[in-house]
C-alpha positions as CSV (number, residue, x, y, z in Angstrom):
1,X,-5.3,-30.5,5.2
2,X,-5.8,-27.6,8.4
3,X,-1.8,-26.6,7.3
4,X,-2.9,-26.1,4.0
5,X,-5.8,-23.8,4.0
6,X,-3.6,-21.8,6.7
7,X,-0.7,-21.4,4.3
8,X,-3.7,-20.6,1.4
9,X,-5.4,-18.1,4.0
10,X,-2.1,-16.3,4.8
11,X,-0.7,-16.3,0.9
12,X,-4.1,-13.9,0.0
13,X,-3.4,-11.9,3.4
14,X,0.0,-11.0,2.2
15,X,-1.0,-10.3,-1.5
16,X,-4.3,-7.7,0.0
17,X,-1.5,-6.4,2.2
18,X,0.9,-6.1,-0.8
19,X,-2.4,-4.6,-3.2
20,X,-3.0,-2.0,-0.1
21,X,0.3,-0.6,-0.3
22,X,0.7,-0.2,-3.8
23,X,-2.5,1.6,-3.9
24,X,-1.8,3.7,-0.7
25,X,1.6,4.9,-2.2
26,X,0.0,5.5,-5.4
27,X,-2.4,8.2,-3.2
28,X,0.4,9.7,-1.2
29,X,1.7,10.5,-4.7
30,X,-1.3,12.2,-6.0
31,X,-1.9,13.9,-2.7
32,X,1.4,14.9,-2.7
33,X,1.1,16.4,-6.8
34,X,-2.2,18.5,-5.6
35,X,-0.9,19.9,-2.6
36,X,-0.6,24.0,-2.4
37,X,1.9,23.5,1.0
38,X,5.3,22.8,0.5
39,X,6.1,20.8,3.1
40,X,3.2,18.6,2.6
41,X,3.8,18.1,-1.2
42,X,7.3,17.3,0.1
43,X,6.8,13.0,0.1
44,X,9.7,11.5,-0.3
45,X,9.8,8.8,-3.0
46,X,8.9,5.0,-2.0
């Protein structure tokens, strides 16, 4: 029963991890769009 709400608990860790990195890259894009600087508009593509 303790093994499975482990394995439940780390599955939703992984797919909030998973969400978080979508949405970060998703920023670094936009950041990278509006910026004036060329070397910070310069992201490379994930």
């Amino acid at each position: 029963m303790q093994l499975e709400a482990l394995r439940d608990l780390n599955f939703h860790k992984l797919k909030d991890l998973y969400s978080t990195e979508k949405l970060l890259i998703r920023a670094l894009h936009k950041m990278a769009r509006a910026a004036t600087n060329g070397k910070l508009a310069a992201v490379p593509d994930v």
